[in-house]
TIVO-2410 file (N, C-alpha, C; in nm, 3 decimals):
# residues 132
REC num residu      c1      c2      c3 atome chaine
REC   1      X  -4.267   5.003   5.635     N      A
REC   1      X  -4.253   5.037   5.495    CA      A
REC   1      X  -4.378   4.990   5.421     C      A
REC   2      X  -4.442   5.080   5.313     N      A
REC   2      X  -4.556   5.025   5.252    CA      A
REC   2      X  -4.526   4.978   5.127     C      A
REC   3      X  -4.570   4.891   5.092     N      A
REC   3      X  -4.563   4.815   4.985    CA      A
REC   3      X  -4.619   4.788   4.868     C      A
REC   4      X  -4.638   4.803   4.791     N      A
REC   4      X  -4.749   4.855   4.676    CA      A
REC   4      X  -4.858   4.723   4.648     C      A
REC   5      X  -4.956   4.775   4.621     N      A
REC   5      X  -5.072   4.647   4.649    CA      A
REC   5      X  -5.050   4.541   4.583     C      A
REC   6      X  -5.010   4.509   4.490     N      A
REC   6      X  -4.980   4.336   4.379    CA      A
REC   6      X  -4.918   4.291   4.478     C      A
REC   7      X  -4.821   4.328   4.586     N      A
REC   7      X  -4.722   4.226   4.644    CA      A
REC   7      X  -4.847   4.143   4.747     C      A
REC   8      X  -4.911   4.164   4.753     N      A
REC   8      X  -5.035   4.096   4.835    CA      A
REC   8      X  -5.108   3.970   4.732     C      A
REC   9      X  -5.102   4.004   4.622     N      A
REC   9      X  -5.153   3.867   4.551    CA      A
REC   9      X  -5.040   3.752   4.490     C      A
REC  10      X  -4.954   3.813   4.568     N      A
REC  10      X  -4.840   3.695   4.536    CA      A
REC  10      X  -4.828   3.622   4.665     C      A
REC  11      X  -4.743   3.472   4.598     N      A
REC  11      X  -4.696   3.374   4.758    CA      A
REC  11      X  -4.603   3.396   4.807     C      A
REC  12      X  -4.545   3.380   4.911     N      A
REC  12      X  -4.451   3.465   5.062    CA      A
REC  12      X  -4.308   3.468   4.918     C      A
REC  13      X  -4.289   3.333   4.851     N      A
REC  13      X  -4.174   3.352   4.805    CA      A
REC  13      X  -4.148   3.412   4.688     C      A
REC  14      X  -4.249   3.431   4.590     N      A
REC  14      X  -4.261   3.561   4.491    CA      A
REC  14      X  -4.269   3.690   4.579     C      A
REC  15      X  -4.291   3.734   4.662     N      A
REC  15      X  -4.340   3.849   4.777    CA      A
REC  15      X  -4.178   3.898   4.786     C      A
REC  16      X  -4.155   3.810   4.870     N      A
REC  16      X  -3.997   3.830   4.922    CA      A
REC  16      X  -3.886   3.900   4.782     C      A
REC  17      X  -3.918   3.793   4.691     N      A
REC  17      X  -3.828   3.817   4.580    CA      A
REC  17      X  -3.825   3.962   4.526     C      A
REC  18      X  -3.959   3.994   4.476     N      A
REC  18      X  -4.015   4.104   4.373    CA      A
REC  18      X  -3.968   4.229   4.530     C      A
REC  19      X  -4.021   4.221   4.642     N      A
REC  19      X  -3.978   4.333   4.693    CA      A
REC  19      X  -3.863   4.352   4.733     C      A
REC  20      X  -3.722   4.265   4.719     N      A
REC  20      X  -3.541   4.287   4.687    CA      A
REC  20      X  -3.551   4.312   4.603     C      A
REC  21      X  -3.608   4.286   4.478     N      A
REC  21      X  -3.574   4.318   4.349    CA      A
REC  21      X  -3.637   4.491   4.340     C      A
REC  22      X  -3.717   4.555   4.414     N      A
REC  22      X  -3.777   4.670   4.428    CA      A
REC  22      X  -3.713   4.739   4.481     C      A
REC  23      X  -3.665   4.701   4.647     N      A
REC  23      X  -3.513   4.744   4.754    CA      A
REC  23      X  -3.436   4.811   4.622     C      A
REC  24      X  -3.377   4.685   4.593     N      A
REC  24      X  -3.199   4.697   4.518    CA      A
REC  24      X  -3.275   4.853   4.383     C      A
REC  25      X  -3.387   4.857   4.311     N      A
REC  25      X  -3.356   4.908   4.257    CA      A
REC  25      X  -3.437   5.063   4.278     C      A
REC  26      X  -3.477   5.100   4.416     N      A
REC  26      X  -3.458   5.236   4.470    CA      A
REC  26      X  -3.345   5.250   4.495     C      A
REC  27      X  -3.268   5.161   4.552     N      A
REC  27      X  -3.134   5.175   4.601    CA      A
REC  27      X  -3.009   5.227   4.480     C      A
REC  28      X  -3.059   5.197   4.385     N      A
REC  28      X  -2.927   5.173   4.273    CA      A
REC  28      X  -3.042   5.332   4.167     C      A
REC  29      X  -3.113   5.330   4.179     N      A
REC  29      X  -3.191   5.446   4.160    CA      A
REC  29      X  -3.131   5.586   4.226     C      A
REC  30      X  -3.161   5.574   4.351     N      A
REC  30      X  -3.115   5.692   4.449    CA      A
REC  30      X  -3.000   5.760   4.514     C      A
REC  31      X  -2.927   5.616   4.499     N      A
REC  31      X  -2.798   5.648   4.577    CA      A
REC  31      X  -2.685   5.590   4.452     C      A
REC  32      X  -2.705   5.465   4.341     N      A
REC  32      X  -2.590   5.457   4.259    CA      A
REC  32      X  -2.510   5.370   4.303     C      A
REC  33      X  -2.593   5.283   4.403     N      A
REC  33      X  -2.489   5.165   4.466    CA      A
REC  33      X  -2.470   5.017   4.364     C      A
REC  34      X  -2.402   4.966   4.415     N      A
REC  34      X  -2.383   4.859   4.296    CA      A
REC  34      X  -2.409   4.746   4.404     C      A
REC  35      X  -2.522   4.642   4.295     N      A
REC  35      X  -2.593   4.556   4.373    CA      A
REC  35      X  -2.532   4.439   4.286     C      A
REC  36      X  -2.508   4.326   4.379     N      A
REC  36      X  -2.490   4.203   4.317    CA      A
REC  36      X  -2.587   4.046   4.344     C      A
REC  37      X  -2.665   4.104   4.241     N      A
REC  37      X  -2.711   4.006   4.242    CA      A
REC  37      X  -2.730   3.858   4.324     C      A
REC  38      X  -2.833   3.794   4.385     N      A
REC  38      X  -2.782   3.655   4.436    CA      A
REC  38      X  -2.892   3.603   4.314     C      A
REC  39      X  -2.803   3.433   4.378     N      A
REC  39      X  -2.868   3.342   4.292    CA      A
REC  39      X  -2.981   3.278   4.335     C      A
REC  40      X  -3.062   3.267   4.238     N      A
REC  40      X  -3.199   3.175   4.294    CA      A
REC  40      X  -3.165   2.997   4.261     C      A
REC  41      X  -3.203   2.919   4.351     N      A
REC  41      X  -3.216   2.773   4.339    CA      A
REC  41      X  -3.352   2.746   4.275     C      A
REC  42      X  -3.313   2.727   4.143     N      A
REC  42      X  -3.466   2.688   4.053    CA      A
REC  42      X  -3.575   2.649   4.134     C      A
REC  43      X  -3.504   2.529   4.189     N      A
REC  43      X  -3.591   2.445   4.192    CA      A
REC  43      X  -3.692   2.476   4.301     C      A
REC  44      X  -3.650   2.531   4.399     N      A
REC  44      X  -3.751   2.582   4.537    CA      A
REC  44      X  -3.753   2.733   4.504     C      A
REC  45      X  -3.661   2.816   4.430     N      A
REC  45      X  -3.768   2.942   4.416    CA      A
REC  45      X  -3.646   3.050   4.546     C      A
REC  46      X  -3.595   2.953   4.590     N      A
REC  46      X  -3.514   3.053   4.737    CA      A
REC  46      X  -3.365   3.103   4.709     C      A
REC  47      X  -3.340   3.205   4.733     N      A
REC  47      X  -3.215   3.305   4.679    CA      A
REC  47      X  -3.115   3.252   4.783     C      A
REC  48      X  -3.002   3.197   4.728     N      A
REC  48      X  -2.883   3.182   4.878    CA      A
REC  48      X  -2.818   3.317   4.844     C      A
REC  49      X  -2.766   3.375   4.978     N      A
REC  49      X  -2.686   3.456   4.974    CA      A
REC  49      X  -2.544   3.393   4.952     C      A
REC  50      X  -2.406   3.471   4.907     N      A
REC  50      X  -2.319   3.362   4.889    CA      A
REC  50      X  -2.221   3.511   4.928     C      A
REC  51      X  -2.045   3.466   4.962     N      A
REC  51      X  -1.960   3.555   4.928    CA      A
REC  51      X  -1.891   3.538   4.853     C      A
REC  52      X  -1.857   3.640   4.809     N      A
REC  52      X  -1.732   3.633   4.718    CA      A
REC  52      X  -1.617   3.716   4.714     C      A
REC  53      X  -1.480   3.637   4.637     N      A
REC  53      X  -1.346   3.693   4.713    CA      A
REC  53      X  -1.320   3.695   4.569     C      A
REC  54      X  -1.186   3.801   4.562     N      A
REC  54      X  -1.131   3.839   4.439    CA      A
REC  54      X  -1.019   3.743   4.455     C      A
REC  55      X  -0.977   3.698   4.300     N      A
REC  55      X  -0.861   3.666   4.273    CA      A
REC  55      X  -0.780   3.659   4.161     C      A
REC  56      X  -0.695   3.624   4.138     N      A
REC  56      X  -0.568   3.672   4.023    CA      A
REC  56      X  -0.568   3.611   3.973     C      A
REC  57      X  -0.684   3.575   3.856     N      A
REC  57      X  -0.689   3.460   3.751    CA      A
REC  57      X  -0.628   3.528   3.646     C      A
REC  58      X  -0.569   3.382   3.578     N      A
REC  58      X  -0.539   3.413   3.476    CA      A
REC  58      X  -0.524   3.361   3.372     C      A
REC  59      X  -0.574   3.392   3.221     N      A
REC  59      X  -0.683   3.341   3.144    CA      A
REC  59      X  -0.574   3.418   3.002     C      A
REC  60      X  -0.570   3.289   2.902     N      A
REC  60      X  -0.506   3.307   2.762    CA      A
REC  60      X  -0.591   3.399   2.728     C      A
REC  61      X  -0.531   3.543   2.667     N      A
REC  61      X  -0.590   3.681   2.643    CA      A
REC  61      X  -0.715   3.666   2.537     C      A
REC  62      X  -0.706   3.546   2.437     N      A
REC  62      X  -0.825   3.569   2.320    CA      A
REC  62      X  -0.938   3.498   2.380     C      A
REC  63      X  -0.911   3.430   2.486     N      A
REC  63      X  -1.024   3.289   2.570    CA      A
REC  63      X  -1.100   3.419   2.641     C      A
REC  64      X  -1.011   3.521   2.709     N      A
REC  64      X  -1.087   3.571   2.769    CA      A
REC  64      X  -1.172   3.694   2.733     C      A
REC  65      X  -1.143   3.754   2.565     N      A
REC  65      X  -1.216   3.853   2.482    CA      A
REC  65      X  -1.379   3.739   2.454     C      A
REC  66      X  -1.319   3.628   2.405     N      A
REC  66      X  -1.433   3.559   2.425    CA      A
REC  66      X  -1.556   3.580   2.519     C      A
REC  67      X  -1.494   3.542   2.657     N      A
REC  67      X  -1.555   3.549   2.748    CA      A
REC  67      X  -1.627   3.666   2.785     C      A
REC  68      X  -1.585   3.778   2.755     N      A
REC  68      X  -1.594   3.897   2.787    CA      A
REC  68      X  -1.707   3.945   2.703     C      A
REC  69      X  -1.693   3.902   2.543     N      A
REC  69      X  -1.787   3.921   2.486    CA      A
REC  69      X  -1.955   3.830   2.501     C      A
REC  70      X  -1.946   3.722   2.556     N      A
REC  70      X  -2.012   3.649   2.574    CA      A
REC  70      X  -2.098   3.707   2.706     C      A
REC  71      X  -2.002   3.745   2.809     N      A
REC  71      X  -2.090   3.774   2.918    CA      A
REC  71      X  -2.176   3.912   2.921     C      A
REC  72      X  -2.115   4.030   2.795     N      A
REC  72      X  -2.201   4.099   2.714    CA      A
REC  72      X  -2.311   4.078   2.659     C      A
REC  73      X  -2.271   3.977   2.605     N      A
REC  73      X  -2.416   3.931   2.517    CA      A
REC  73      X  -2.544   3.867   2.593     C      A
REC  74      X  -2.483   3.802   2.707     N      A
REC  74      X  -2.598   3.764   2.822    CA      A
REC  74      X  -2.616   3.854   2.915     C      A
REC  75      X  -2.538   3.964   2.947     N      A
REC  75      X  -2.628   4.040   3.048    CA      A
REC  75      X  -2.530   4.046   3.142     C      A
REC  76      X  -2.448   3.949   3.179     N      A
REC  76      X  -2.390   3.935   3.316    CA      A
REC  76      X  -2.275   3.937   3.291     C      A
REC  77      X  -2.196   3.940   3.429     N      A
REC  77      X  -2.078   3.984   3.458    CA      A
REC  77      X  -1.961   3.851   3.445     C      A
REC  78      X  -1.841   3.812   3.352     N      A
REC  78      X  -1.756   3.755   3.340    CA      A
REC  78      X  -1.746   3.649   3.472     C      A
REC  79      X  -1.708   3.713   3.577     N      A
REC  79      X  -1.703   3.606   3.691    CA      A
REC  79      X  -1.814   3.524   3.700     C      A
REC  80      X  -1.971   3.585   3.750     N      A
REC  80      X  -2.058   3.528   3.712    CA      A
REC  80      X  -2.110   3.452   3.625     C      A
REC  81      X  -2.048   3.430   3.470     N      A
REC  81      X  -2.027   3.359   3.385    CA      A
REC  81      X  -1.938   3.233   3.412     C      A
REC  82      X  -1.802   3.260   3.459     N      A
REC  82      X  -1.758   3.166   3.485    CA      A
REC  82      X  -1.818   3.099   3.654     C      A
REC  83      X  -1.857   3.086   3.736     N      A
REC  83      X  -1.985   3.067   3.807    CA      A
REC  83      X  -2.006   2.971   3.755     C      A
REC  84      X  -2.136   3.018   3.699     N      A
REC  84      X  -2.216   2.963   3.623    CA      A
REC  84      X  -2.131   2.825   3.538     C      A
REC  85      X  -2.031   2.785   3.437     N      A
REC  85      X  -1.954   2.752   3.414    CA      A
REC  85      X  -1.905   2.640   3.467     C      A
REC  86      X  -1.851   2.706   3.628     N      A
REC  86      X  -1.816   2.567   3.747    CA      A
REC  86      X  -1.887   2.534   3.772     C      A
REC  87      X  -2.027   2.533   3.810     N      A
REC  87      X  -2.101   2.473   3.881    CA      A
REC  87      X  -2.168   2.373   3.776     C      A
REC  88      X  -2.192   2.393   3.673     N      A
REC  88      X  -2.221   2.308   3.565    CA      A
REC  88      X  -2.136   2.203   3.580     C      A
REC  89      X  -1.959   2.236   3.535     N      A
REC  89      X  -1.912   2.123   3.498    CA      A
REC  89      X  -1.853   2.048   3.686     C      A
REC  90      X  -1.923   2.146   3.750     N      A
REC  90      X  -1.866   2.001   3.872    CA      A
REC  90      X  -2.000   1.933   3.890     C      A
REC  91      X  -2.082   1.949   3.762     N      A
REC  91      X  -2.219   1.835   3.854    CA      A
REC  91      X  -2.210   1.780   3.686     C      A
REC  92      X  -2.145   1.781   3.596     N      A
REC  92      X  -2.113   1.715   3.419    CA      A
REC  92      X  -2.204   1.754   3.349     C      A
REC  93      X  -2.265   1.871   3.377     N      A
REC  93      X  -2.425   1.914   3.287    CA      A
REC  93      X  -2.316   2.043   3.223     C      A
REC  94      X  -2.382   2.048   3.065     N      A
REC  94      X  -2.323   2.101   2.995    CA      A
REC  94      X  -2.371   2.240   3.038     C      A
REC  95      X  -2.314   2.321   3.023     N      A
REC  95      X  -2.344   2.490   3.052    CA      A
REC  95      X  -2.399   2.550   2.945     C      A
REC  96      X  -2.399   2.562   2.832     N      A
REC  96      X  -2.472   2.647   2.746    CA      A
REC  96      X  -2.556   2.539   2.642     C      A
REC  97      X  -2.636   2.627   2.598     N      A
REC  97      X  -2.729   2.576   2.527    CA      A
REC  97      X  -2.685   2.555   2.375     C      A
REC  98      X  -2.761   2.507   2.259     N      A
REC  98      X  -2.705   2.521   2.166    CA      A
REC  98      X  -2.686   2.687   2.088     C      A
REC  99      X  -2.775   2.716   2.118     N      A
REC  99      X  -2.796   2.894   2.084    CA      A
REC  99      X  -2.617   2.972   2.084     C      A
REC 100      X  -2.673   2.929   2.256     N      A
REC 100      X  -2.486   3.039   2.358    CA      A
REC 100      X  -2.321   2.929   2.279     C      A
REC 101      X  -2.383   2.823   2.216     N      A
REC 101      X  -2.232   2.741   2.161    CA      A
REC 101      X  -2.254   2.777   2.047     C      A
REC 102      X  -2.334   2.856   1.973     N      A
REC 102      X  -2.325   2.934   1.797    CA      A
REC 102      X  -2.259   3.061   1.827     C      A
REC 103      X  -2.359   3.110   1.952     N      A
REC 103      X  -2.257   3.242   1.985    CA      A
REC 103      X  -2.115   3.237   1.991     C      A
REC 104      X  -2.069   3.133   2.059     N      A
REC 104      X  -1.930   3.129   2.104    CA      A
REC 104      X  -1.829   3.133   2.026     C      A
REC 105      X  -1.862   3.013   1.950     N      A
REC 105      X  -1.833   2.994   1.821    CA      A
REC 105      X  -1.821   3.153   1.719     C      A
REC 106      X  -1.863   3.221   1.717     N      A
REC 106      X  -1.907   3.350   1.655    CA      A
REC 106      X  -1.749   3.403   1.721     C      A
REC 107      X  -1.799   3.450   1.820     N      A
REC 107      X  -1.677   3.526   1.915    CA      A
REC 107      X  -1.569   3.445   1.894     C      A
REC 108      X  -1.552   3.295   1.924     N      A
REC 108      X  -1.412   3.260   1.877    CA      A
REC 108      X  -1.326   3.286   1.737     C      A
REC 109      X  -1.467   3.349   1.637     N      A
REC 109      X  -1.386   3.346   1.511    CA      A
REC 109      X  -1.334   3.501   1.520     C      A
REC 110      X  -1.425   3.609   1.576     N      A
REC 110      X  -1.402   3.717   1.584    CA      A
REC 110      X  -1.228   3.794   1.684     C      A
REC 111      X  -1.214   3.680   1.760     N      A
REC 111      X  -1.109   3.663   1.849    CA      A
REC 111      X  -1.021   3.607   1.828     C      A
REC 112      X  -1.017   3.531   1.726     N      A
REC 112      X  -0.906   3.427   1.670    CA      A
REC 112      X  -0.848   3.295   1.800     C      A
REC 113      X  -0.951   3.280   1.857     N      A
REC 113      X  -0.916   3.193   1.959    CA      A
REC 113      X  -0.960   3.070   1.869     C      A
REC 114      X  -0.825   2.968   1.852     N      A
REC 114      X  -0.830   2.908   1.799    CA      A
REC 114      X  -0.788   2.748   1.888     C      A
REC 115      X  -0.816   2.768   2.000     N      A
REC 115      X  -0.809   2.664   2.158    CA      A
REC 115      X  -0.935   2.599   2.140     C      A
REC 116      X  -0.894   2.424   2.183     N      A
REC 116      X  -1.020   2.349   2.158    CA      A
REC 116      X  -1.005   2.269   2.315     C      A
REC 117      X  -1.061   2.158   2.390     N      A
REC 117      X  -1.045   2.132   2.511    CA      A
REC 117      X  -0.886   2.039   2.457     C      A
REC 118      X  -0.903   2.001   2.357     N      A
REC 118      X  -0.822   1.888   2.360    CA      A
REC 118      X  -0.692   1.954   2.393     C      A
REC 119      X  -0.690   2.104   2.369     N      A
REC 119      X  -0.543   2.173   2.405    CA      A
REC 119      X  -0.505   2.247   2.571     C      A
REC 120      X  -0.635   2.207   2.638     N      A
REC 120      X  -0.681   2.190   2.793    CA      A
REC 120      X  -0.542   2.185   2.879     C      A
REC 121      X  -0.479   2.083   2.872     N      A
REC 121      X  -0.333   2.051   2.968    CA      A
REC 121      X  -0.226   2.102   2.888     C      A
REC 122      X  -0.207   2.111   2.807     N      A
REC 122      X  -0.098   2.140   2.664    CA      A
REC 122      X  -0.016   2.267   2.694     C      A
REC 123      X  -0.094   2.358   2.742     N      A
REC 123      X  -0.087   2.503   2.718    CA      A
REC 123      X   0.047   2.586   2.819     C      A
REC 124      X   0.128   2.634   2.698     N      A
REC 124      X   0.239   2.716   2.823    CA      A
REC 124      X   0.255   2.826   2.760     C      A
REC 125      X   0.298   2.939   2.851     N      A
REC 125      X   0.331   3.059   2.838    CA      A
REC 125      X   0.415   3.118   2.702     C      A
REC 126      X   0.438   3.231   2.663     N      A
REC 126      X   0.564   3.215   2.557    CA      A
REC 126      X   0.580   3.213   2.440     C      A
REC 127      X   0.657   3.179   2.344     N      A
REC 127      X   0.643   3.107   2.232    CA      A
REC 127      X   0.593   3.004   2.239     C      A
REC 128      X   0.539   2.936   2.089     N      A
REC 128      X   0.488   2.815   2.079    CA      A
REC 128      X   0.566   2.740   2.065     C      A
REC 129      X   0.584   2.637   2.140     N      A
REC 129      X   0.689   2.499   2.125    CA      A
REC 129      X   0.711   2.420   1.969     C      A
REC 130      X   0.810   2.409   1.970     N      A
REC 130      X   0.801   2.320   1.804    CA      A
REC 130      X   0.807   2.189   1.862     C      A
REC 131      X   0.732   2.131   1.787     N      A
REC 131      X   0.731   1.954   1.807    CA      A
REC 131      X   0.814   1.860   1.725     C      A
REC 132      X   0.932   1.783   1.790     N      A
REC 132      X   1.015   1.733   1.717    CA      A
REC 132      X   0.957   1.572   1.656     C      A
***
């Protein structure tokens, strides 16, 4: 396969990258396939491949217009958002910036999601419980 001349003034791991990123998008060009993305590890520059399995989450309906709108506004796909999300809070580094917590904020008012963490364990199905 020939390769168009810039990929020669790049290093093996810009090389590699830019020509998947070229692959996926003759591919999604020509044929209409749906590519998913992998993730790059900042820090070395190298893409892990990863799998992924569907499952039957399930998410208070205005948390997840939120979400939905949010992963609009960045580009990416809801799961991938939440991703992104876990892997943050299983290493305690906050996930969004101050920017994406104005956004949120935005969408929570637009959604009427009116859930804060402190209501985190609290939460049941149903009517709302009265507190005696």
């Amino acid at each position: 396969m020939a390769y168009p001349w810039f990929l020669s003034q790049l290093n093996s791991t810009e090389s590699e990258f830019l020509r998947r990123c070229l692959i996926s998008a003759f591919f999604v060009a020509s044929f209409s396939v749906i590519v998913i993305p992998w993730y790059l590890d900042v820090v070395g520059g190298v893409m892990k491949k990863i799998e992924r399995v569907q499952t039957g989450l399930r998410l208070e309906k205005n948390m997840l217009k939120v979400l939905k709108g949010l992963a609009e506004k960045l580009e990416m796909s809801v799961a991938e958002l939440m991703e992104g999300v876990i892997l943050h809070a299983f290493e305690g580094k906050a996930p969004f910036s101050a920017e994406t917590i104005g956004t949120i904020a935005k969408l929570k008012d637009v959604y009427d999601l009116d859930l804060t963490a402190a209501d985190a364990h609290g939460l049941s199905e149903g009517e709302a419980d009265e507190l005696h």
